[in-house]
N, C-alpha and C positions, 0 to 999 in steps of 0.2 A: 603317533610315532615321534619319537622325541629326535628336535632337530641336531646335527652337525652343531655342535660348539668346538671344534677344535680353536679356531682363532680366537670366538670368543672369554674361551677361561684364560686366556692370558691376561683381559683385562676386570675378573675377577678382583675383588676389594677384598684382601686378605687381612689388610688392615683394620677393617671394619668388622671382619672376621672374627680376627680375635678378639675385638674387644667385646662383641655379644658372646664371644666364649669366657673371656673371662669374667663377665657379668653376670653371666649363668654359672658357671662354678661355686662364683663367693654368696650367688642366690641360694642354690642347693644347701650348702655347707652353712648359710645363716640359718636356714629352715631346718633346717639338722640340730642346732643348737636350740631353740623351740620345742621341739618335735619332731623326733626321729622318722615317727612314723610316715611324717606330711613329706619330710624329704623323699621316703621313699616311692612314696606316691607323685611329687611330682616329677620324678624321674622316668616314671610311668607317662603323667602327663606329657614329659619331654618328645614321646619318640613321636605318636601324631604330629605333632607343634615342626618339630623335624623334615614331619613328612612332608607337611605342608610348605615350610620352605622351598624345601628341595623343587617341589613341587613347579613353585614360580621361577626357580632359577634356571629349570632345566627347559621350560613350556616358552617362559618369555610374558611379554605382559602385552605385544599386540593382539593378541586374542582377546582382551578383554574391551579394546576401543572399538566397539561393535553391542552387536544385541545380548552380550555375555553382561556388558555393567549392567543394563537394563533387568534381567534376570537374578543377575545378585541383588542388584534396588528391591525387585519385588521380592527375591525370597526376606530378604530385611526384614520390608515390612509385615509381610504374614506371620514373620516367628514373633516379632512384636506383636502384634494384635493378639495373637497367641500365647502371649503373655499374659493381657489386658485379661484373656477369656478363661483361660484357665492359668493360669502360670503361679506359681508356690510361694508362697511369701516367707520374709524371714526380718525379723531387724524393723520392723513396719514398714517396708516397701514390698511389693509385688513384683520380682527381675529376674526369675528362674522359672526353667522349664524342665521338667522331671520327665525324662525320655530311660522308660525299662531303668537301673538303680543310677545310672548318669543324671546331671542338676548339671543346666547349660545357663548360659547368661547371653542373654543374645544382643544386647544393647552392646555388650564387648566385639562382638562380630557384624555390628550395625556401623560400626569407627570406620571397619574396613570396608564394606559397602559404601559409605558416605565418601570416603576417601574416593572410589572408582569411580562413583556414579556423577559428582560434583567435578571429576576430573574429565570426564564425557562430555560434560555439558557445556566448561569450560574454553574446551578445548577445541568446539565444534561452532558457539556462539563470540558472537563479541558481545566483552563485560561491559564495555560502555554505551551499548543499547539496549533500550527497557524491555527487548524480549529477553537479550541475555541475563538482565539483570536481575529480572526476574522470574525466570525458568531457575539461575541458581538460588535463591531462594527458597522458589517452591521445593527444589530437591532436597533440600535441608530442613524444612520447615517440616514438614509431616512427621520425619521419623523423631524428628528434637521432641513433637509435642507428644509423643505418645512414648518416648524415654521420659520425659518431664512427669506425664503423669502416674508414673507405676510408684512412687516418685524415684528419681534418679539425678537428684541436681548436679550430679561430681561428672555423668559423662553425658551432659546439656550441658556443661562447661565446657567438655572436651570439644564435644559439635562447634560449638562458638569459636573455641583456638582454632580449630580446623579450619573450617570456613575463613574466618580473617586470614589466616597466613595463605591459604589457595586464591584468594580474591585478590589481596595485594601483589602474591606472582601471577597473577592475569593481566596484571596491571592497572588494578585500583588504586588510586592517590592514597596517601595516609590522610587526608584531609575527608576523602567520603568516606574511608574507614571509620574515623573520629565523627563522625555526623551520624553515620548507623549504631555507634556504642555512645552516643552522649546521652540519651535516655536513661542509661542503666547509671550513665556518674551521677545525674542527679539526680536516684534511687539512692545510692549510697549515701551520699553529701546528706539527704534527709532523714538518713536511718535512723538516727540519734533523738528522734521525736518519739520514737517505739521501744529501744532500747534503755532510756533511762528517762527518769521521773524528775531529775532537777530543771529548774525553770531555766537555771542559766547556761544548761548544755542546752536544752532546747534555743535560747535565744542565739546563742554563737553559729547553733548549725542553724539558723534563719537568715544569718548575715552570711555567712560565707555561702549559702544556696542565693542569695539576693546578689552575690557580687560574680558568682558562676552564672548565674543566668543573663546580668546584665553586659559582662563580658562575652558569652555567647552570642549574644544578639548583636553586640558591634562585628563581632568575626564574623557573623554572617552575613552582615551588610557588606563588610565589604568582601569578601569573599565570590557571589556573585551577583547584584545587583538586578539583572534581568532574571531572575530564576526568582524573583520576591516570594511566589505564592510557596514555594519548596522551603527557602528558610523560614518563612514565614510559619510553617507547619514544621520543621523540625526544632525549632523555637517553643512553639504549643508541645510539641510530642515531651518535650522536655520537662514544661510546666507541670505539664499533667501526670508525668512520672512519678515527680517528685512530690505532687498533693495525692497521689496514689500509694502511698507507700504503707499509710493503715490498710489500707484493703488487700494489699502484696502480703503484707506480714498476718493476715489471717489465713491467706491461702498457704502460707508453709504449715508444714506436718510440726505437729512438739518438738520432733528431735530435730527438726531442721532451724528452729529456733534455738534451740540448745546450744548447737553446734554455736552458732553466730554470738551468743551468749558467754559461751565457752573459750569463744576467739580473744572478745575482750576482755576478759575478765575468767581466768583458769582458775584462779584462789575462790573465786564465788562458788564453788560446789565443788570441793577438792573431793569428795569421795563418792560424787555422782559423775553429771554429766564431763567436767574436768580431768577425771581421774585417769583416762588417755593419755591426754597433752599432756602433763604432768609427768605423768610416770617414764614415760615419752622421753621429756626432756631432762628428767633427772639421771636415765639412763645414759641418753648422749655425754652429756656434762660428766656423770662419774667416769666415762670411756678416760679421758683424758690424752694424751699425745698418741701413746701406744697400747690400749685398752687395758682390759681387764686378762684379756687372753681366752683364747677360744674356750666354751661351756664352761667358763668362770663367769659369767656376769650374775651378777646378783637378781638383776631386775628379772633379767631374761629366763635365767635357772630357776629363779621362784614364781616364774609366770604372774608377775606385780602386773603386766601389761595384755592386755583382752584380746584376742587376735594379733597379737604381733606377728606372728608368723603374713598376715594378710598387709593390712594397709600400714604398720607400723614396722616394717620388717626392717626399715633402714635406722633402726635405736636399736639393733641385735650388734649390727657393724659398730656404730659410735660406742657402744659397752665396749665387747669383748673384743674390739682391733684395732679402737682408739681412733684419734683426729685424723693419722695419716692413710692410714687407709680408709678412712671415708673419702679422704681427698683423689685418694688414689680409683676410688668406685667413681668419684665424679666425673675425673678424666677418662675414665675409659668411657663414659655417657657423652663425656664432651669427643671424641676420638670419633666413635660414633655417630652422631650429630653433624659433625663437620666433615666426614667423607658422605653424610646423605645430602646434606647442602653443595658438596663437589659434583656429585651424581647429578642432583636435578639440573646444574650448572650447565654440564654437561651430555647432557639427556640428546639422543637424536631428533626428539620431535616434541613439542608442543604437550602433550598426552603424556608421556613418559614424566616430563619436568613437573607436571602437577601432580603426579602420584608422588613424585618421589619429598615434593614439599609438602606435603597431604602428612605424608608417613613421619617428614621430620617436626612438623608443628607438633601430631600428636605426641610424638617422642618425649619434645622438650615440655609441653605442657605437662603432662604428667610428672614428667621428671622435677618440674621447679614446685609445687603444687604439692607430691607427696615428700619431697623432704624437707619441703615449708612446714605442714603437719606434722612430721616428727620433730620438730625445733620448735613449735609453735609459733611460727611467722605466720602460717595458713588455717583458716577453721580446718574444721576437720569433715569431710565430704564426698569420702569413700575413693578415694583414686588409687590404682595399685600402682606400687614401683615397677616400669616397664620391666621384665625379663628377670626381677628379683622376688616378685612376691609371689605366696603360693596362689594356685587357680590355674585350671588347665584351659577354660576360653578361654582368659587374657594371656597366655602363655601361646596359643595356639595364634590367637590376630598379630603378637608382637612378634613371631616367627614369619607367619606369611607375610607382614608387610617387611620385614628384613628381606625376606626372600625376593618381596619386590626390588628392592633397590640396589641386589645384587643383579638381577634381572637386568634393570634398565643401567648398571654400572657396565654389564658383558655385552651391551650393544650401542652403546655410546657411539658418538659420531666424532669427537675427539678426543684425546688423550692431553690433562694438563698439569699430572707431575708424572 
């Protein structure tokens, strides 16, 4: 029975509103310039994705602080495994599940799981004792490794943003944030051992890993001096990251080396692994202030670019509408962004504030992440533009978690503009 919102739709986020509608419009009408056909289809997509909204704004979200997150957790994880088991490959990864002529993606509807089930746990334990701190782990931990290995590095990225921006509004210090991700810097910092053959890039990343690790080890000294055996061992976790790194770089798939390949160096394989970024970036750049004008872009009208319609969908915007309306697609993400940060702010309870910062990490990570990859600031690593790119799961999760935060916006405990 759907409850009595009279009071509540007054305090309705209209603002936010709009701006997923005008996010979706310039998405449709970019997909249209691509391919007519995909637009028309994801208009199709739209009205489920719709439903599901609707769905959370009318229901509410305290039904899910109960044995409902636990039930989304498990179904997560069995459409995952159900991936693993039989699920369709394409692209050399394994991430799609062919349900009668529908192809789902369920690692996309694993975000919004992770989002509730991590917000339960949070919200029920305290993060600064080792049961809570590690019960949230374990809840993240399973479905990341069995996303990780279909392979799926771009949303094992997403899990990660998630997690850190849910753990720091629990109120995790940015100091044990930074101790849990210092492993993976001194992954990076040693990349450059695998990635090129000169003796002297090698020796420079050996000094700068020499002066990160020796720097690390004084900040943990004094950082917490009774805790030795824990720095003592995030010190090691470090070390061994970093002499870890040939073995890391065997376990990526070719194309995930590509990609990282690709990041550095776009000109090294302009008409292979490159020819994305590239094409990518030459379309932004020709856009210039005020585009090319709508199915006028060259790039886009002669399809130079390989799925744009999907993870490259925001070089259709920088062609054919130019600088200022890309700026202008930015703000309506930043508009966005910043009434889901007002929501959790002002959330009624505990449970509400972590969805609602759940929904806006994953927001902004995607968001910085896929239009890093069309400019070539970012490899490239399959992220879709939230609510721009074609795909009917990821249009359907970025719906129902909207829907969430209208949800937890219509039952707020105060009002603060």
């Amino acid at each position: 029975m759907i409850p009595n919102l009279g009071r509540s739709w007054r305090n309705f986020d209209w603002a936010m509103f709009l701006g997923v509608v005008g996010i979706l419009a310039i998405g449709v009408t970019s997909i249209s310039s691509v391919n007519h056909g995909d637009a028309i289809r994801q208009l199709i997509n739209l009205v489920p994705a719709v439903i599901a909204m609707t769905f959370f704004i009318l229901y509410g979200y305290d039904w899910l602080d109960g044995k409902a997150a636990w039930v989304i957790y498990a179904i997560t994880i069995i459409m995952l495994i159900a991936v693993d088991v039989t699920g369709h490959s394409a692209l050399g990864a394994q991430r799609w599940l062919s349900i009668g002529p529908l192809k789902i993606q369920p690692s996309e509807y694993a975000k919004f799981g992770l989002i509730v089930s991590l917000a339960k746990v949070l919200s029920a334990k305290n993060i600064h004792s080792p049961e809570g701190f590690l019960s949230s782990l374990a809840v993240v931990g399973f479905p990341a490794l069995l996303i990780f290995k279909q392979p799926d590095l771009g949303t094992s990225l997403v899990f990660a943003a998630i997690t850190m921006g849910m753990l720091f509004w629990a109120g995790l210090s940015v100091s044990t944030l930074f101790k849990m991700v210092s492993p993976v810097i001194s992954l990076i910092i040693c990349m450059p051992f695998v990635l090129f053959d000169d003796p002297a890039v090698h020796q420079a990343s050996m000094g700068v890993a020499a002066l990160y690790l020796l720097g690390l080890g004084v900040w943990l000294y004094f950082q917490r001096r009774h805790h030795w055996i824990l720095s003592v061992g995030i010190w090691l976790a470090n070390l061994g990251a970093g002499l870890a790194v040939p073995l890391a770089w065997q376990i990526l798939k070719e194309y995930q080396k590509n990609r990282i390949r690709t990041f550095i160096n776009p000109e090294a394989d302009p008409l292979g692994t490159g020819y994305h970024v590239i094409q990518s970036m030459i379309a932004v750049g020709s856009g210039g202030l005020f585009g090319k004008g709508l199915f006028h872009g060259t790039q886009t009208q002669l399809h130079f670019i390989p799925e744009q319609h999907t993870d490259f969908i925001f070089s259709v915007v920088g062609e054919e509408l130019g600088f200022f309306a890309g700026a202008g697609l930015l703000a309506l993400y930043c508009l966005v962004l910043v009434r889901g940060l007002i929501v959790a702010n002002r959330a009624k309870d505990k449970f509400g504030s972590l969805l609602a910062i759940g929904v806006v990490s994953m927001l902004t990570f995607h968001l910085f992440v896929n239009m890093g990859m069309a400019t070539g600031m970012m490899p490239v690593v399959g992220i879709p533009l939230p609510l721009m790119s074609y795909g009917g799961t990821a249009l359907m999760t970025n719906l129902a978690a909207i829907g969430l935060l209208q949800s937890i916006s219509m039952r707020h405990k105060k009002l603060l503009f």
